[in-house]
Structure formats: C-alpha cells, structure tokens
C-alpha positions in Angstrom: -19.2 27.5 28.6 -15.6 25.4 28.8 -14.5 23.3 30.9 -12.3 24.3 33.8 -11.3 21.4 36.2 -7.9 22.2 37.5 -6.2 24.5 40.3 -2.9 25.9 39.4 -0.9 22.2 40.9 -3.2 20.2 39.1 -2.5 22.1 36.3 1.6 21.8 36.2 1.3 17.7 37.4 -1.1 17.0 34.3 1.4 18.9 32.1 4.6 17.0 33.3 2.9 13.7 33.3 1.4 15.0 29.8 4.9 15.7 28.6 6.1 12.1 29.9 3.8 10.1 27.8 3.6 12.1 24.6 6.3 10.3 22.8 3.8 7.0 23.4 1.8 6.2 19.9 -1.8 7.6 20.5 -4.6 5.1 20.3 -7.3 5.4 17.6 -10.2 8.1 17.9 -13.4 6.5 18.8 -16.8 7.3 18.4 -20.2 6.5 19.8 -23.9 7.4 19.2 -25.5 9.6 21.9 -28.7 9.7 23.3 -29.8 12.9 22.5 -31.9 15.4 20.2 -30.1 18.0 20.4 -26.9 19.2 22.4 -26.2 22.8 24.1 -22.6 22.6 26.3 -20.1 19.4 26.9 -17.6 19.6 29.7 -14.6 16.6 30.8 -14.5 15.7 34.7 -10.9 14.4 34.4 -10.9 13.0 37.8 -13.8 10.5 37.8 -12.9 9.9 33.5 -16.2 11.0 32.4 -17.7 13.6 30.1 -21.1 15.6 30.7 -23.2 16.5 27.4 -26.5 18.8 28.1 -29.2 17.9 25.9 -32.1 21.2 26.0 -34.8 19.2 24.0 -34.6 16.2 26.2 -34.3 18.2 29.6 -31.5 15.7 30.1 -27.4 15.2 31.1 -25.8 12.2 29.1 -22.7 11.2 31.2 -19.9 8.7 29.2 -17.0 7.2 30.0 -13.9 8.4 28.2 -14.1 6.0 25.3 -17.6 7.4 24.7 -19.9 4.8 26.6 -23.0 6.1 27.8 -23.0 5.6 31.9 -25.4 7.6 32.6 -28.4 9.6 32.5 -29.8 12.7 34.5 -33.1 13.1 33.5 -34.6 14.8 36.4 -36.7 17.7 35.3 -33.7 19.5 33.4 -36.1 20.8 31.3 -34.0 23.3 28.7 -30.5 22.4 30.2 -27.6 23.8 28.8 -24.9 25.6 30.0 -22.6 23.5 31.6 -19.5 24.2 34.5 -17.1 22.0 36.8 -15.8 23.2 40.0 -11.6 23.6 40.3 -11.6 20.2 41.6 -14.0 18.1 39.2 -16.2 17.5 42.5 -19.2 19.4 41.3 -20.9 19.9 38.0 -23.3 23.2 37.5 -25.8 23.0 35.2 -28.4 25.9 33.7 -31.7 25.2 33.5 -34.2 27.9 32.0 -37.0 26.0 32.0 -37.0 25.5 35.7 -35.4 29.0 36.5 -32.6 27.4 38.2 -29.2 26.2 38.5 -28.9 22.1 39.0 -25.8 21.3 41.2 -24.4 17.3 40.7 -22.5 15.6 42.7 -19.7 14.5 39.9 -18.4 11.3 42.6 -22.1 9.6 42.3 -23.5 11.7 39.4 -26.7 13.0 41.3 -28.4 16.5 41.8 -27.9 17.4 45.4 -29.1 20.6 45.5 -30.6 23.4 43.0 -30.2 27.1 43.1 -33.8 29.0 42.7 -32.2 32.0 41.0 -35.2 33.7 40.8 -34.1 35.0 37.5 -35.3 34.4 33.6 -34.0 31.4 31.7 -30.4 31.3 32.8 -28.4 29.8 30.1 -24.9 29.7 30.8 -22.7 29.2 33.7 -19.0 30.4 34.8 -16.7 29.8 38.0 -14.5 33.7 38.6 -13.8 35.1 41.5 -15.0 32.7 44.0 -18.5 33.1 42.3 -20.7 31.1 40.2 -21.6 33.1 37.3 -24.5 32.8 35.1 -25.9 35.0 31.6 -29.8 34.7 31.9 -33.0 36.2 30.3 -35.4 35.6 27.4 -35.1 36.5 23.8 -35.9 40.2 24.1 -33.9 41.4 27.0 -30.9 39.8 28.9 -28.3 39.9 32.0 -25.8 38.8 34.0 -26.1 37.1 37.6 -23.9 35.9 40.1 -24.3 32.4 42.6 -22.2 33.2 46.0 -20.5 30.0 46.7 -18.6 30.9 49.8 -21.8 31.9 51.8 -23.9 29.2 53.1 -26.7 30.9 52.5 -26.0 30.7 48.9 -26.9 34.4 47.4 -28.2 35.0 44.4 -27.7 39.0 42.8 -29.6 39.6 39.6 -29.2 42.8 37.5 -25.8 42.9 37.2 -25.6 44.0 33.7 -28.6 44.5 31.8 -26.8 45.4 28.5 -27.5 42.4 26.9 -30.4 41.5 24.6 -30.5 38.0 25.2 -28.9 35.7 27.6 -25.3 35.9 26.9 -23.1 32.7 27.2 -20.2 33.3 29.5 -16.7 31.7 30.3 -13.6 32.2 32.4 -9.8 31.2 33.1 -9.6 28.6 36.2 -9.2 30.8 39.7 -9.1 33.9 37.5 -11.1 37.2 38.4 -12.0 38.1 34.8 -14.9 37.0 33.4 -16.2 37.2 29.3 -19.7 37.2 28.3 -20.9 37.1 24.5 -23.9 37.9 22.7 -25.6 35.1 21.0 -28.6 35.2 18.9 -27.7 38.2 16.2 -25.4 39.6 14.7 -23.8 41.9 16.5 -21.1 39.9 17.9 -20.8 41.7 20.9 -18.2 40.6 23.7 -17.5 42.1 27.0 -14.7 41.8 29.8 -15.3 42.3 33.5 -13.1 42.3 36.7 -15.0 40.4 39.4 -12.7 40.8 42.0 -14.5 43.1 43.7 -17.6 40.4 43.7 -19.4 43.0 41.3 -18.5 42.7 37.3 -17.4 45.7 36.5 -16.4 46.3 32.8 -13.1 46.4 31.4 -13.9 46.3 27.6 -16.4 46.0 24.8 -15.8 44.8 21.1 -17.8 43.5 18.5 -15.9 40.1 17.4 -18.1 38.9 14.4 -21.9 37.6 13.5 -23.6 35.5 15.2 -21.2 33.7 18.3 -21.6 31.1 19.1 -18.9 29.9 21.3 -16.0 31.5 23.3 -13.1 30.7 25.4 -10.7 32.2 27.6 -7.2 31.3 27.2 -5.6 29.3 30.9 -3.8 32.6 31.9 -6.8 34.6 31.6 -5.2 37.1 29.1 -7.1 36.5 25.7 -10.4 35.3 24.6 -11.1 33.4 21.4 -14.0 33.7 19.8 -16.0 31.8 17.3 -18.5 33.7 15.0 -20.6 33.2 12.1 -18.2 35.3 10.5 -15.2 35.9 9.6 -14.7 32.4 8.5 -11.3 32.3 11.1 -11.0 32.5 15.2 -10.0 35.8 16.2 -8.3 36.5 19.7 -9.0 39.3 21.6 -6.8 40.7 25.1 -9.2 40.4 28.1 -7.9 43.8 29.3 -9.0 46.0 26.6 -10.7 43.4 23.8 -8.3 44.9 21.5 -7.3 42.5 18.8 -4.5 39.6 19.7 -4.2 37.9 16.9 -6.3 34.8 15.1 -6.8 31.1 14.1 -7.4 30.1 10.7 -10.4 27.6 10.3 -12.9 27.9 7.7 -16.7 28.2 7.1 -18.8 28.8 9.5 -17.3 28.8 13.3 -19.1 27.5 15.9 -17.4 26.1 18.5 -14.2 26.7 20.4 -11.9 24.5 23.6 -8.7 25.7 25.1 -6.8 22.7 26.9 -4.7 23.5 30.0 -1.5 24.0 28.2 -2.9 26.5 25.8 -3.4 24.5 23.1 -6.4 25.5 20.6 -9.1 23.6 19.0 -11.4 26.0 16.9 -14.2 23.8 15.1 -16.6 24.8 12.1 -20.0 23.9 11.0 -19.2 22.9 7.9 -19.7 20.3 5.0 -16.9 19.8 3.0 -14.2 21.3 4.6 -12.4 20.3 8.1 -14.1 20.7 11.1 -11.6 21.1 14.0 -8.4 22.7 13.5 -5.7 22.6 16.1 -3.7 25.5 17.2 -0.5 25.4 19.5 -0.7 28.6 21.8 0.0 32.1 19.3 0.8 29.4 16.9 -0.3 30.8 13.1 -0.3 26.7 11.2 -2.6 24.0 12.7 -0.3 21.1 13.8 -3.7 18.9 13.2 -6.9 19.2 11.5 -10.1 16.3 11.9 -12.7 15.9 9.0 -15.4 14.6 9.8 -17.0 11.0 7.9 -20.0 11.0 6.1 -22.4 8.9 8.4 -25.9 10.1 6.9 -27.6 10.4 3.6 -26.3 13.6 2.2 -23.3 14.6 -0.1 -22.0 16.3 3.0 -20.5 14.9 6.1 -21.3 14.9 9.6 -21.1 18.5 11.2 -19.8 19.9 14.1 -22.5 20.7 17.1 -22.5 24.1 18.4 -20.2 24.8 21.2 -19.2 21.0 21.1 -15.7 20.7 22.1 -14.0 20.3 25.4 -10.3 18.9 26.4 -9.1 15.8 28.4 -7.3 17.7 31.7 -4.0 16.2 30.0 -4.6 17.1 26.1 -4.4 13.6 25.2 -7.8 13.5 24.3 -10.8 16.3 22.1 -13.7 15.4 22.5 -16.4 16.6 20.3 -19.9 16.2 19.3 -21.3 16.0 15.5 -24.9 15.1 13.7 -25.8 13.8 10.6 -28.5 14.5 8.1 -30.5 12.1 10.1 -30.4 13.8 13.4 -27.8 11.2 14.8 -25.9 12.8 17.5 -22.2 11.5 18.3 -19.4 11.8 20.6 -15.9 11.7 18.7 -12.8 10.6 21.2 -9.9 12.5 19.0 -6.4 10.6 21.0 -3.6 12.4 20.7 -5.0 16.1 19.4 -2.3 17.8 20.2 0.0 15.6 18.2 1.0 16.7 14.6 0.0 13.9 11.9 2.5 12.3 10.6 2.3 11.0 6.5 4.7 8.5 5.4 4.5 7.6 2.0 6.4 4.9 0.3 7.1 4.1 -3.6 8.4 0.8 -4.5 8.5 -0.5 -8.0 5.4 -2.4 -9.4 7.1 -5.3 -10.3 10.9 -6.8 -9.3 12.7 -10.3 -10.2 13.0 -12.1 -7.1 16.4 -13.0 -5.4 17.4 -9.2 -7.4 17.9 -6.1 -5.6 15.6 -3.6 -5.7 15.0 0.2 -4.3 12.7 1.6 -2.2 11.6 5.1 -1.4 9.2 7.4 0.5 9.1 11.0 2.4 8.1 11.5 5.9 5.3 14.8 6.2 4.2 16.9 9.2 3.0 20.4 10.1 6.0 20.4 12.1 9.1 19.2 10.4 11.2 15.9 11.6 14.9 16.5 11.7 17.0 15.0 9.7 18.0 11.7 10.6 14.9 10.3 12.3 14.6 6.8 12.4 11.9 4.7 10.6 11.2 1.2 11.2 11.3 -0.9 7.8 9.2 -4.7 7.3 8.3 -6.4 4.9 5.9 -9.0 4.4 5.5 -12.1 2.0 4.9 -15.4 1.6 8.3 -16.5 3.5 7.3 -14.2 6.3 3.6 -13.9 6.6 3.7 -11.8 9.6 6.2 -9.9 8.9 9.9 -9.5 8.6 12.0 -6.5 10.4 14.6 -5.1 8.1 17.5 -2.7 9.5 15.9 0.9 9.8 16.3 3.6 7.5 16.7 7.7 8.8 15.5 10.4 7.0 17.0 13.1 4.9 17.3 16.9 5.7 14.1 17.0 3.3 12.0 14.5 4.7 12.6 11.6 2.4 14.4 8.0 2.8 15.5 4.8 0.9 16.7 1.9 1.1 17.4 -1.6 -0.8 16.0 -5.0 -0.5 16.5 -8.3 -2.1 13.4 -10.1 -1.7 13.8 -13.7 -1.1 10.3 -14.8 -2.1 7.9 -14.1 -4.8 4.3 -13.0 -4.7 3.0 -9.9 -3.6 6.0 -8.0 -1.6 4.5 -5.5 1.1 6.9 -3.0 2.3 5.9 -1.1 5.3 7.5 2.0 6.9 6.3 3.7 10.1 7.3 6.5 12.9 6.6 5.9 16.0 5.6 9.2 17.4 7.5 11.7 19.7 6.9 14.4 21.8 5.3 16.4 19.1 4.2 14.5 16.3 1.8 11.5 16.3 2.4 8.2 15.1 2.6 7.5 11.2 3.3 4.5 8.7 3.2 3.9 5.1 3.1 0.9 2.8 3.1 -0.3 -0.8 3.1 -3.5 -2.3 5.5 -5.5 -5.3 4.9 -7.5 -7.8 7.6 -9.8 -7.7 8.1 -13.0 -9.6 7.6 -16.1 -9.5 8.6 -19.3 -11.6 6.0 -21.2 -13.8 5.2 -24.7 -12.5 4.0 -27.3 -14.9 0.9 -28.8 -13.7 -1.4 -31.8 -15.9 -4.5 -33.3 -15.5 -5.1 -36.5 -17.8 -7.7 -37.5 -19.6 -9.2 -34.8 -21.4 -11.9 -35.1 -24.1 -12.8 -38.7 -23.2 -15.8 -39.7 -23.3 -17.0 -42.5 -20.5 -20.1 -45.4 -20.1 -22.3 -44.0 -17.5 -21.5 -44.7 -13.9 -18.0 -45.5 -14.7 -15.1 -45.3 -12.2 -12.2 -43.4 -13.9 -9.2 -42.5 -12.4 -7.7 -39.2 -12.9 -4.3 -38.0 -12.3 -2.9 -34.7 -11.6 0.9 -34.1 -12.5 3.5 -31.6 -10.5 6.7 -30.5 -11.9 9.6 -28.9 -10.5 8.1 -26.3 -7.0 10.1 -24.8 -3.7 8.8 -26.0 -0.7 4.8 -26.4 -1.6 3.9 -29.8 -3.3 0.7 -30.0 -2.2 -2.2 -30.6 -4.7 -6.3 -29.9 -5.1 -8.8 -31.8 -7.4 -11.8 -30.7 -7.7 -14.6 -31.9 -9.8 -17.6 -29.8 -11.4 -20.1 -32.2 -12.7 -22.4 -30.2 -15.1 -25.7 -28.8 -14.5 -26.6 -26.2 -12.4 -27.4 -28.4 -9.2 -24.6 -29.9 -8.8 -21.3 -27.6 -7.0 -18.0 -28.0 -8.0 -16.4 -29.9 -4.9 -13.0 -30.8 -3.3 -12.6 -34.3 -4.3 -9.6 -34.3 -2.8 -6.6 -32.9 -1.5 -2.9 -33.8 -0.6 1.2 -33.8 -1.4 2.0 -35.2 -4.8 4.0 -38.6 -4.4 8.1 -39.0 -5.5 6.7 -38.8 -8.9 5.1 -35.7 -8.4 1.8 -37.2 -8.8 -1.4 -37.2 -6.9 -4.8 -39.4 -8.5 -8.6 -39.7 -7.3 -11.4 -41.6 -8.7 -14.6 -40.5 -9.8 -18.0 -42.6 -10.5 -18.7 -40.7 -13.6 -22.5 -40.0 -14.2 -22.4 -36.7 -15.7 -20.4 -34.8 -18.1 -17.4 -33.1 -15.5 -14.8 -30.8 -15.0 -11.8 -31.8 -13.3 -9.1 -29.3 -12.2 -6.1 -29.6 -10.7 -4.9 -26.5 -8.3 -1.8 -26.0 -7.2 -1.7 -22.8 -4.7 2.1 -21.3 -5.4 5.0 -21.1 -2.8 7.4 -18.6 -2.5 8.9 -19.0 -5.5 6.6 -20.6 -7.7 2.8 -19.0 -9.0 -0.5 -20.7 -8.4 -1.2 -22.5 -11.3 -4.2 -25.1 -12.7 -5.0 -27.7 -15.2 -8.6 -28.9 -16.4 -9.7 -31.9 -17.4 -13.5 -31.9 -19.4 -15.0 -35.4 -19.5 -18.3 -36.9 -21.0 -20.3 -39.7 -19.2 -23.0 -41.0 -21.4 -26.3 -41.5 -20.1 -27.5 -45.5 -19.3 -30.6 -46.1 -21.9 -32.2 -49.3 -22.8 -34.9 -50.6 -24.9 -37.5 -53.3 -24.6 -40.0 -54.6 -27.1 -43.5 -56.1 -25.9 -46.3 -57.4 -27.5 -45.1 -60.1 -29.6 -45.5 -63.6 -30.4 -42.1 -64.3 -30.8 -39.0 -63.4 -31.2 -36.0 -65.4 -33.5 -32.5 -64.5 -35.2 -33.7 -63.5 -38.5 -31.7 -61.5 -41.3 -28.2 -61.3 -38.9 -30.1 -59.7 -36.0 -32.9 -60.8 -33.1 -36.2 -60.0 -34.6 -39.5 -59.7 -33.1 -43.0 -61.0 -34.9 -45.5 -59.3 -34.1 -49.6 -60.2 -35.6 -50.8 -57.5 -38.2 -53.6 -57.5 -35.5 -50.9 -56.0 -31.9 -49.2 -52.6 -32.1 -45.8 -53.0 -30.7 -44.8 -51.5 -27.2 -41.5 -49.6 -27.2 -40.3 -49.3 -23.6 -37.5 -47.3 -23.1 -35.6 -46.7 -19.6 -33.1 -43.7 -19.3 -30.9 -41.9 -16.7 -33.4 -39.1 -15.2 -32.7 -35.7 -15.6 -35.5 -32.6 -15.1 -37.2 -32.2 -18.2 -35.3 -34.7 -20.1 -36.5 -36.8 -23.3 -35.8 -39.8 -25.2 -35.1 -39.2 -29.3 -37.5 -42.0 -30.9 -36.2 -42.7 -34.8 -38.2 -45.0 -36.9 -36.5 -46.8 -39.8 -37.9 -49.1 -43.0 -35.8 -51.6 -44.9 -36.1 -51.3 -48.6 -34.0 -52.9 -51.5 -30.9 -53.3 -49.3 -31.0 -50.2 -47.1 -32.7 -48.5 -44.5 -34.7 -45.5 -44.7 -35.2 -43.2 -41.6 -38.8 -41.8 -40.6 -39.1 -38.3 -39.2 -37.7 -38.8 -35.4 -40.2 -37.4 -32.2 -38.6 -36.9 -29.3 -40.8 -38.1 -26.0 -40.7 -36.7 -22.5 -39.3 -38.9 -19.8 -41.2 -39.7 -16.6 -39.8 -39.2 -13.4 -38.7 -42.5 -13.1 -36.6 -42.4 -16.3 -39.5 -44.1 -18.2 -41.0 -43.5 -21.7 -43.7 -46.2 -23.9 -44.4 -45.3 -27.1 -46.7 -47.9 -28.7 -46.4 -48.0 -33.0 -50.0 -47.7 -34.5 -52.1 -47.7 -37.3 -53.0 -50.5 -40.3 -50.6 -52.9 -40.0 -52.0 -55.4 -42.4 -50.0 -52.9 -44.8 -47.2 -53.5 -43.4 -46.7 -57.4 -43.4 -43.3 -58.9 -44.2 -41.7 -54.9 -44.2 -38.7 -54.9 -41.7 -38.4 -52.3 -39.1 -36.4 -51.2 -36.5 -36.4 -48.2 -33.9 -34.2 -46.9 -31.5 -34.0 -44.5 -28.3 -31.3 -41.6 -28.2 -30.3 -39.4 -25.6 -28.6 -36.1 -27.9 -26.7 -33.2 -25.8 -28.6 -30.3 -26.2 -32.2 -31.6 -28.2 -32.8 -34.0 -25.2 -33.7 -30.8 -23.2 -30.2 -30.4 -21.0 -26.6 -30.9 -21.7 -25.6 -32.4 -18.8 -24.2 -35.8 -21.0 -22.7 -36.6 -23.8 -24.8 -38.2 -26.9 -26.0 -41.4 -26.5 -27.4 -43.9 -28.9 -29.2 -46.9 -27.5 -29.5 -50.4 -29.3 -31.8 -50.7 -32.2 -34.9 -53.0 -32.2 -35.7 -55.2 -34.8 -39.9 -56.1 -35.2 -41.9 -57.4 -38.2 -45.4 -57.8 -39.0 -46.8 -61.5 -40.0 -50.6 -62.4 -40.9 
C-alpha cells in the first residue's frame, strides 16, 4: 500500500538532482485540513505534484497539491475505497473499492476514472504493481485471498484464488519493477507476513513469519530485499529479508506502530499512533539512530496530541518531502507537508550574558547539535540586532569546535535589548538551524521634567506646560500626553515633537478637570526611555444668585439682601456638570461677633448644572439676624473627584418686618 512511481532512470535522475539541492535550507512543514472522515492509503504522483488520500467512509479520493491544497475530489461511487497504487510512470492511479467489488483506474494527467476492473471477487482492499501485474488482497472478515489484474492483456484478466491462506483481506506491497510481492495479515493478532515470487505470473511462496500484533502497515525496501513492518507490537519496526522473512534487523520508534514509507533512496519513515511520544521517526537505510524525528501539535481538546492515521505516510519521488496524515480528538483530519525529512535537525543554542555595559566587550557562546555530528570547523553565521541596527547587523563568522561548541566577542555599540543570532545554513545532510538570545545592555539615565506639579488652576484656564530634556544621543524627540480625570475621558497625545536648543518642548491645555501630564521620552541607543508627570487641579466654575428680595445695599462691609419676614429666599446656584454631581449648601448665623455654621446638605445638580434651594419656615423669628450661605463643590463628598475643592462666594440676606 506505498507508493511506487519511478522506473529504475527515474529513480537515479531524482537521486542526483536530490543530492544537488540538499545543501539548500528546507522550507517550513505545512499543514492543511482534509476533507475526510476517515483515511485508509495515501500515495505521491511526483510527476503531476499531487498527493491521493482514499477516504472509505466517504467513498471518496481527496487529491492536493504539494503544499497540501485540496484540488480535487473523486467522489464517484468509491464506496469503501482504500488501497491505493500508482503505475511506474505516475500516469495511472489504482484504487480498491470493496464496496463496489472493483478496482477504479484514474487517469492521474486529468484526475478522472477511465475505466474499472469488475474483479468479480469480495471486498478487495489493497492493491500492488509486481511482475507486470496488478495485484490485489481481497475478501470479507472471515476468510481472505489474493488476486491478480493482467495489465499486459487487453482483455484485462482477472485470476481469483491465488492464495486462500488468509483470514481476511491482506494488505499487500512491492519494490518498483520487482517480481516479489509481500502480503500481511491485518485485523488480529497474528502478525502474519508472506513473500511470493510472481515471476512466473502465479505467487508462489517463498516465506512465512509472524512479525508482531496487529499490522497495520508494511513496506518493501526499493531493491526489493527486505520488508518493514509495522505492528501493534513490539513497540519498534522490525525488518525482515524477502527471501526467507528471516529477521534483518529493526527501527526504533515507540508505542504503537502503525504506519510505515520507504523513499526511493532507502530512506525510512516508521510512524506511531501515539500521544505523547514522537510520531514519525526517520531512518537512513540499515541505519540504527533516527537522523529526525516529528511530534505532532496538539490541535484538539485533549491532553494528547494529534495522532498519526493508519498507514498514512508516503514520500516525495525526491525525499524532499513526508507527507503524512494525523486526527485530533475532534475527528479533524490533516495532511502534514514535512520539507526536508531526510535532513538531520540541526540545534544551535546560544548563551550570552543577561546583562553587559555598553561600548565593553563581552563573550558569547553556544554548541551546534545533530543526530549526525558537524565537523569541526563548520561555519556559523553571527548578527546581531539592536537599536543602531534594527534589522540586523552581520558580524564576521564563527566555526565550531571539535565538540560542537563556538564563541566569540562583541562590543556592542548600542544599548537596549542586544539580540544575538547564530544559524547553519544546512548541507547535504543536516537541515538548517539557528539560535538566539537576547542582552541586557545599558543605557544612560536621561533627565527629563515636567513643570508645574501640585498647582491648582481656575476652571477653564489655559496653562502652559513645559517638558525638559537633558543630555541624549541621537533621539531628542518628546511626547505629552494629558489624562484628565474621570473615567470618560482617555489619556491623549497632546502633542509630539524635538525639544528646542534648550532642550525644551511646551503645550497648552484649557484646564477643566483635574489632569495628568506626562512627558515621554522613548530612549535611543544609548540612553533608556524615561518619563515625568505633572498632576494638576482645575477647580470647578460655581456661582450663586439670590432672588426674592426687596432690596439689596452695602451693609456691615458686605452686599446684603433684605428680604420681608413674609418671602423665603431663593438660592440659585450654577455649577460645572458632572454625572451625579452636587452642590455642598452651608448655612451660617451671626451672633455676638461671629458666625455660627448650620448643619451643611448637600443638593443634587441638574443636568444643566443647576440647583435652587429656597430657605423656609417662620421668619418673623428671624428679623434683624444676619445670614449668609454658600455653594461648594468638595473632591470626593460632591459625588466624583474629577476637581479640586471649590468654595463659591458667600451670600449675605436679612429679614426686615
């Protein structure tokens, strides 16, 4: 069930060209959601760039591009597809369908069925090219077999019963132009494989093993020699010879393998459904360490991440590309584009001190990791970015040591935050790798003022404010920005621009509200951000006017109003507005040379700023007494805070007969 696109010139072109462009960086693995509910074989046509994904519980084909882009769909009464096969030249794609009985052939140029093969046979499930026939493992869950498709006749003839050794349908595979052929059991656990010769045009058997519990996958290596397998159990990928299925060898992996590609050069992926631990590992060909190993990301709404699909990996005719297929917990389906698989991953780490004085030398150092070693000597790009050189600076390059690591010395010209990076740029056998890490270094202390804190203003009253600079580098520009208080009112950019030969920069501001001023200054190179605040009252506008009188006269140093014992007096008083605000009313009595204070009320304000309180009650009593009252606005009793205390004028009234 792998993919086999290549005859044996395509084959050594692919690897030449393949060797030719390995030493270029690979680009970054892509992925993209698939169409599907559920997947059964994946196959690369590495002529027309496209990949083939049979989805069973759909009846359906999903064909995408190479970055993962869904191009098509063949949705043609598949019903069941699954096994999946290309012919030696990537023209023609063989599909199995069981629930039609039948083998779907597509036109790979114009991705259409042309024809179908009425195999006359139960469920065929898998499909493989040996011998000059079309191969295919077929029958229900009780009893299985093997058939064969002749491709050569025109007549197209199909032989049933060519093994019937199987229990279920077993899944099949084979080297490119090779006359052995591999068949598995699937379905239980007796992990049965068998080897056949087909030359004849008639499998006969070379072998039988049992390779595990429950396969699910196998491949046979490009030469046709060995066949991995990948079982339930054991948790690894053992190899077996073709010849005899004796034992060749294995490939570590981990819980619980499931799926398994061999690329044209020999190169191994064996994946594993599982959660927490890698789910492809990479293998060069007898190779015993992985030279690269993928994890899947967490995309769903478990603790575990996404898993590998069953029999879900296939190779790029050049090994530049894996592609594989994983799920989430949701059922989310998705094709992973892994660039560069056959690439070891390269770690560069880098260690630079936290902090560092700037204009002083400082030290830098790091180590260069990979499955398969660098030599001594390779060279590493070095930059380093700041606030001199925003997009970066190249500093002379540093080779590694025998041991991996490297260092080198800088003397940072700026301040700030100090980002040294440190990268590889790939080879023939190792993929691309950088490293970074940041430095403190420092900066000078500007001075920076803002005038006029504390004061207290008239309302509506234009102030001007002034922000001071001292000493900088090359930055001498300056922001004020003023937060009036209360809640629905933002702190805004008043204004912004360079400081004058003085080093100053002013704005002025209609005060009507109690306000913040800062001054920001936002660093250089070698000078830190810095800013100053300014906190200023405005007091609110409040007067008070006195109606109801019969006259009004200087009397006892102040104007007095005379009022009949008969007319309460009408206390208007008008105040700046503010949500919920209200007026402080105090009430005062002259008596042997001073005045005594009432209890104070406090009265709500109307929208328009407004509040009338009119003085009652017997004022025959009160003839010849002096009074007076006035109207306050107090931070924090007037119901907001938004201004600073503010006493209006008192009134002066008296009562006559």
């Amino acid at each position: 069930m792998r993919m086999r696109t290549l005859t044996t010139a395509t084959t050594l072109a692919v690897l030449f060209s393949s060797a030719a462009l390995a030493a270029t960086p690979a680009s970054a693995d892509t992925s993209k959601t698939l169409p599907v509910k559920q997947t059964a074989d994946i196959v690369v046509d590495g002529v027309h760039q496209q990949v083939f994904v049979s989805d069973p519980s759909n009846g359906k084909i999903v064909v995408t591009d190479y970055a993962g882009n869904v191009v098509k769909q063949l949705t043609t009464n598949l019903t069941g597809v699954s096994g999946l096969e290309l012919s030696a030249d990537s023209g023609t794609l063989y599909a199995a369908v069981p629930g039609l009985d039948a083998i779907a052939v597509i036109d790979t140029a114009t991705d259409t069925e042309t024809t179908r093969y009425d195999v006359g046979a139960d469920q065929p499930r898998s499909v493989a090219l040996a011998g000059g026939k079309l191969w295919f493992g077929y029958g229900g869950s009780a009893a299985g077999n093997i058939g064969s498709v002749d491709l050569a006749s025109e007549q197209h003839e199909v032989t049933l019963g060519l093994d019937n050794d199987w229990s279920s349908a077993p899944i099949l595979d084979a080297a490119p132009g090779s006359n052995v052929l591999v068949g598995a059991q699937t379905g239980d656990s007796s992990g049965k494989v068998v080897s056949y010769d087909v030359t004849s045009g008639t499998p006969n058997r070379l072998a039988s093993t049992s390779a595990g519990n429950s396969t699910k996958d196998i491949a046979v290596t490009p030469n046709g020699q060995d066949v991995v397998v990948a079982s339930g159990y054991p948790y690894q990928h053992p190899v077996f010879k073709t010849a005899d299925l004796t034992a060749d060898g294995s490939y570590a992996s981990d819980t619980y393998p499931n799926a398994v590609a061999i690329a044209p050069d020999g190169t191994v992926a064996a994946g594993v459904d599982g959660w927490y631990n890698p789910d492809i590992f990479v293998y060069k060909p007898g190779a015993t360490t992985s030279v690269r190993e993928y994890d899947f990301p967490n995309t769903g709404h478990t603790s575990g991440s996404d898993e590998l699909a069953d029999s879900a990996l296939a190779w790029s005719p050049d090994a530049s590309r894996l592609f594989a297929v994983s799920y989430n917990s949701d059922g989310v389906y998705t094709l992973r584009v892994l660039q560069g698989p056959t690439l070891a991953a390269t770690t560069v780490t880098v260690d630079a001190p936290a902090g560092a004085a700037r204009a002083k030398q400082l030290t830098v150092k790091g180590k260069v990791t990979s499955k398969v070693a660098l030599p001594a000597g390779t060279k590493l790009t070095v930059t380093r970015t700041d606030l001199e050189s925003p997009n970066g600076k190249s500093l002379p390059s540093v080779a590694t040591k025998a041991d991996g690591t490297f260092s080198f010395t800088d003397t940072p010209p700026a301040g700030g935050k100090v980002k040294y990076k440190v990268a590889f740029a790939g080879d023939a056998e190792h993929a691309a790798g950088s490293g970074t890490d940041t430095v403190d270094v420092s900066r000078a202390k500007p001075t920076l003022t803002i005038n006029n804190n504390g004061k207290v203003y008239s309302y509506g009253k234009d102030v001007k404010f002034t922000a001071h600079l001292g000493t900088t580098y090359k930055n001498r520009t300056v922001e004020i920005w003023a937060d009036p208080f209360g809640s629905d009112k933002p702190n805004k950019l008043v204004k912004s621009g360079k400081v004058n030969s003085d080093g100053n920069l002013s704005v002025w501001l209609d005060l009507k509200r109690d306000t913040k001023v800062t001054a920001k200054f936002a660093g250089d190179s070698r000078y830190q951000p810095r800013s100053a605040s300014s906190t200023v009252g405005a007091k609110v506008s409040v007067s008070t006017s006195v109606s109801n009188h019969y006259k009004a006269k200087s009397a006892w140093g102040h104007t007095y109003y005379f009022f009949h014992k008969t007319k309460n007096p009408l206390i208007t008083t008008k105040m700046s507005y503010f949500p919920g605000r209200q007026q402080k009313f105090e009430f005062e009595v002259y008596y042997q040379g001073r005045w005594y204070p009432g209890d104070p009320a406090y009265f709500k304000l109307g929208t328009d700023g407004v509040s009338r309180v009119q003085i009652t009650g017997d004022h025959g009593e009160d003839v010849g007494w002096r009074f007076r009252v006035r109207s306050s606005y107090i931070n924090g009793s007037s119901g907001d805070t938004v201004n600073s205390t503010t006493h209006g004028a008192w009134k002066y009234f008296t009562f006559t007969s």
